[in-house]
C-alpha positions in Angstrom: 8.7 -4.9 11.9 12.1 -3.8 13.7 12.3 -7.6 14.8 11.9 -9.0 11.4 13.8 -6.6 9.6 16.5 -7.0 12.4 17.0 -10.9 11.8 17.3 -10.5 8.1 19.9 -7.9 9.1 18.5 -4.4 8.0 17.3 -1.3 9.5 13.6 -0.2 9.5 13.7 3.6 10.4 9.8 4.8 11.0 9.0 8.2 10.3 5.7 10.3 11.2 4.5 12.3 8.1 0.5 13.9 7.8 0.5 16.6 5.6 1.6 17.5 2.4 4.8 19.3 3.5 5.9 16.8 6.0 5.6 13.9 3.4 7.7 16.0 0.7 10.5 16.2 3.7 10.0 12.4 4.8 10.6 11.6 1.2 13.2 14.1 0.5 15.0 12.9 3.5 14.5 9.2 2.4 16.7 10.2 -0.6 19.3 11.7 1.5 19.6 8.7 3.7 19.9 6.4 0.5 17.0 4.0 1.9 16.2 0.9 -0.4 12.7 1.3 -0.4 9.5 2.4 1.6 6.7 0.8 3.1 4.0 3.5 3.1 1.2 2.7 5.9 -2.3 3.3 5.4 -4.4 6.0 7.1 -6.3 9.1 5.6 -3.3 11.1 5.6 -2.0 8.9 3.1 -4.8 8.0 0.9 -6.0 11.7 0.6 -2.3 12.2 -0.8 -1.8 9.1 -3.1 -0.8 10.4 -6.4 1.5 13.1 -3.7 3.3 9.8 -2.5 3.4 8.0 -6.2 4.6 10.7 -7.7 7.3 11.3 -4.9 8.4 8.0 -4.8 8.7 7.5 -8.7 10.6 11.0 -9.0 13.1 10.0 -6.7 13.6 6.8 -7.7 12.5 5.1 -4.1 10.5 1.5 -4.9 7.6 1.9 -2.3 5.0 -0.4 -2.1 1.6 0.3 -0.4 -1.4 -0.7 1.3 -4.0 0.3 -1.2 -4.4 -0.7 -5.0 -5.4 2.5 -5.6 -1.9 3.9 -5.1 -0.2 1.4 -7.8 -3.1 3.0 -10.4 -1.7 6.4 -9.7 1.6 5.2 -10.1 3.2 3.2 -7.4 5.1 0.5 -8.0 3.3 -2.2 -5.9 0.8 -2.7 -3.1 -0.4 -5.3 -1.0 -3.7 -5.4 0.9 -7.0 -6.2 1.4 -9.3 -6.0 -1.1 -11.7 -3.1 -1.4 -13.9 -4.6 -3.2 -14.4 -7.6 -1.2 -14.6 -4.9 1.8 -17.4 -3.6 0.1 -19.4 -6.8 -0.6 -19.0 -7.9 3.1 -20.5 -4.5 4.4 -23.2 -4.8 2.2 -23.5 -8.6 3.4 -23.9 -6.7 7.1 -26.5 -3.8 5.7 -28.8 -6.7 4.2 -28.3 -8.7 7.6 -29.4 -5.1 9.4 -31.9 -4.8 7.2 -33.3 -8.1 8.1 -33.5 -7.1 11.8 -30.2 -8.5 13.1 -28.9 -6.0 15.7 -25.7 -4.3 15.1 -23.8 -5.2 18.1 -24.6 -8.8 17.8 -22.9 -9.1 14.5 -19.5 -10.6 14.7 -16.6 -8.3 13.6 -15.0 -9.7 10.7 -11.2 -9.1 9.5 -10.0 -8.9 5.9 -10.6 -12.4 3.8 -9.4 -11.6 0.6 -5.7 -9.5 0.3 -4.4 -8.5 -3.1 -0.6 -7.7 -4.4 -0.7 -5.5 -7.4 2.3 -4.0 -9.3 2.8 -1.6 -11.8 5.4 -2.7 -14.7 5.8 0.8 -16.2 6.6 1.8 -13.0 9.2 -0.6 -12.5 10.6 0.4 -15.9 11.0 3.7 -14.4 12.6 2.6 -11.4 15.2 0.8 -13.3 13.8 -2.5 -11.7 13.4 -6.0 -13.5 10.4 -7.9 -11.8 11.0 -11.8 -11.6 8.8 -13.4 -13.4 8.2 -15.4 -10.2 6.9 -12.3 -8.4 4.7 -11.2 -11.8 2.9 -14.8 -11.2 2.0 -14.1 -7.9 0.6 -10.8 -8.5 -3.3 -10.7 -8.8 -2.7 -7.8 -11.0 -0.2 -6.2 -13.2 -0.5 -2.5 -14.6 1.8 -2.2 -17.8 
């Protein structure tokens, strides 16, 4: 990400937060620095404190986008990543094949197939922030 972020000529600073109180200073600190925007990575840490992070993020007028869907419902402003639901049908693809007989270890390990890019326009609105229409056409989804 530093590589990337270096050739189009900005800064990626990566910071460490797992609880509640350490993602209130990460943010809060975020604010101080004047960041343009997060990229909030996934774990449980994270999930467990969604609406925590939407809420932040929208208070303090940070854009953010996510990993999870499930973060734009609660009021993020955009996410991209794979799709749960297609997660979901592929595991229970693997119970049926279990089922069946096939051993667990001799199933392949499959990687996401289907990603998703949601965004939330009232968010947005909130933000200040005008969405291309080119970006609104890509989304799968948008929350108004």
């Amino acid at each position: 990400m530093r590589a990337v972020a270096a050739t189009l000529g900005r800064q990626v600073e990566i910071v460490q937060a797992n609880t509640s109180r350490e993602i209130d200073a990460a943010i809060a600190n975020s604010v101080q620095k004047h960041v343009d925007a997060l990229l909030v990575g996934t774990g449980a840490p994270f999930a467990q404190r969604r609406v925590q992070l939407a809420t932040l993020t929208a208070r303090h007028a940070v854009p953010a986008i996510f990993s999870d869907r499930q973060y734009v419902e609660a009021g993020g402003l955009m996410s991209y990543g794979s799709s749960v639901t297609d997660m979901y049908r592929q595991v229970g693809i693997y119970t049926g094949r279990i089922l069946k007989g096939e051993k667990p270890a001799e199933l392949p390990v499959l990687q996401a197939a289907k990603f998703e890019f949601v965004i939330n326009l009232h968010t947005a609105g909130l933000l200040g922030l005008e969405v291309p229409p080119t970006l609104l056409a890509r989304a799968d989804e948008v929350i108004e």
